[in-house]
C-alpha positions in Angstrom: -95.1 -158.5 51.5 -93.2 -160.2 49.0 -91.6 -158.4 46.1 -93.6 -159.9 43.8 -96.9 -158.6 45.2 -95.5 -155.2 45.6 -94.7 -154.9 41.9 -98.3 -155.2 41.0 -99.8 -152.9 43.1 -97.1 -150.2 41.8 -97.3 -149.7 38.2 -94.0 -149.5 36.0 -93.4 -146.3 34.7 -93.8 -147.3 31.3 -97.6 -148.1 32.1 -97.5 -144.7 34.1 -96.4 -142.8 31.0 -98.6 -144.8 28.6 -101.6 -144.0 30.8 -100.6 -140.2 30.1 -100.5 -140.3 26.4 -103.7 -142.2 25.9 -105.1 -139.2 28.9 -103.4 -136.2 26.7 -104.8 -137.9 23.7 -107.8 -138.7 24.1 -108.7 -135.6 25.9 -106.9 -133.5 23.9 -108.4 -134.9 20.2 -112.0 -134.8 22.0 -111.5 -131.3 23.2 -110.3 -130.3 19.6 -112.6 -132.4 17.2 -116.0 -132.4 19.9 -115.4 -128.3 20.4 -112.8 -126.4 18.7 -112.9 -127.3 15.2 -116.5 -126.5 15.5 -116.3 -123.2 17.0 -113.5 -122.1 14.4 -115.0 -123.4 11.1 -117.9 -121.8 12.4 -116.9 -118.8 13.9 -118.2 -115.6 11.1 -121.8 -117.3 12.4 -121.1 -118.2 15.7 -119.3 -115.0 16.8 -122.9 -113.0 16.7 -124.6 -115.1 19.3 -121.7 -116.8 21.3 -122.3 -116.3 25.5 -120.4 -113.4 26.6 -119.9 -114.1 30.0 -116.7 -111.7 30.3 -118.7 -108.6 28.4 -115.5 -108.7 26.3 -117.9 -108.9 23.4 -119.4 -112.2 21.5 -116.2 -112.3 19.2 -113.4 -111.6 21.7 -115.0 -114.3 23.4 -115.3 -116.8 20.9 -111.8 -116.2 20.3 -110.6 -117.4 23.7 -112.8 -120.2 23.6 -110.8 -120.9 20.6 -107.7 -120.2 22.2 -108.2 -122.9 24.8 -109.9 -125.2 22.7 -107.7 -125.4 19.9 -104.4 -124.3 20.7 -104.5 -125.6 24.0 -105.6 -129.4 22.7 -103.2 -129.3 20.3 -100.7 -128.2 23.2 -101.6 -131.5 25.3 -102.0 -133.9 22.1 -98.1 -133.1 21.3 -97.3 -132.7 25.3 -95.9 -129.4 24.5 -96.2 -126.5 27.2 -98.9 -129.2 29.0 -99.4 -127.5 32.1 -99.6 -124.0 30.3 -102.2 -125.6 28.1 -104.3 -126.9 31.0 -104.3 -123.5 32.4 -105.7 -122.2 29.5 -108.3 -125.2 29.1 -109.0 -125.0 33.0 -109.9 -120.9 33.1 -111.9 -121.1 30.0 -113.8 -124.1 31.0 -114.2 -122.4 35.3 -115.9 -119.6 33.1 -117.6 -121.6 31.3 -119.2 -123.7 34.3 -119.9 -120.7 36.4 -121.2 -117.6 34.6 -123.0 -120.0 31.0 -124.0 -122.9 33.3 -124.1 -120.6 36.8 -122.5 -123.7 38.8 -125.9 -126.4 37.2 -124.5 -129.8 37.0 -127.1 -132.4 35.2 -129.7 -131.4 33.6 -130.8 -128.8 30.3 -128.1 -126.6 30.4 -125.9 -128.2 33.0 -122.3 -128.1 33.5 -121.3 -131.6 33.9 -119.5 -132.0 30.8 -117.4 -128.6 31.3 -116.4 -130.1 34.8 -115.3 -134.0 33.3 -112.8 -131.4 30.9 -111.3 -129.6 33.5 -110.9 -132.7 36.3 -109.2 -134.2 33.1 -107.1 -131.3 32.4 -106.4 -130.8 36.7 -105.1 -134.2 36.4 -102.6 -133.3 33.5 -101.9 -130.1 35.2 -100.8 -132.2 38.0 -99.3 -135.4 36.3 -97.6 -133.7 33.3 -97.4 -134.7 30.4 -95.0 -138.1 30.8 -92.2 -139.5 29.0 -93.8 -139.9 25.9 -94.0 -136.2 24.9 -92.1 -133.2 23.5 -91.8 -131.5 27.3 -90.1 -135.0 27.9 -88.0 -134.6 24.9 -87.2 -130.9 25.2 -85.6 -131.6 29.1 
């Protein structure tokens, strides 16, 4: 194989590390804007009737919902303490999936959505969060 033709089967690291921003971004802004902001703007009327799948109390609850939602996407939009942040995303959301949705996928009340955040957030976990962050900057 010529090295020409094996060039553009591997990608360059720059398109490697672009490929991570756009992930951490996107994810992260849809994770905060579609959830988070939501759920804290909200949370005086949502803190009576959120699941408590924990039995930690409606509130308490919320608040880790929160936690992950909001901290952690704002964690992965800046690339700062990534693979902490997809921890938090990842145990919230494995909650989330099996004691709300009790493992559904499609359907009312199904799951699927929950799982598309945390194979997003695996990925990241695994990945980091690439050149163009402040992890990268910090090292």
């Amino acid at each position: 194989m010529s090295a020409s033709r094996t060039s553009l089967l591997r990608p360059s690291t720059t398109y490697y590390d672009c490929g991570l921003l756009i992930l951490r971004l996107w994810y992260g802004l849809l994770l905060l804007f579609g959830h988070g902001l939501g759920k804290m703007t909200n949370f005086s009327r949502m803190s009576a009737h959120f699941p408590d799948p924990l039995h930690i109390g409606s509130s308490a609850s919320l608040l880790l919902a929160l936690l992950a939602e909001v901290v952690g996407s704002l964690l992965l939009i800046f690339g700062l303490l990534t693979r902490v942040a997809c921890a938090l995303i990842i145990i919230e959301l494995a909650v989330a999936f099996a004691l709300v949705h009790h493992f559904k996928l499609f359907g009312q009340g199904g799951g699927e959505l929950a799982l598309l955040y945390i194979g997003a957030a695996v990925v990241l976990a695994f990945t980091g969060p690439g050149r163009y962050s402040v992890d990268a900057y910090r090292r």
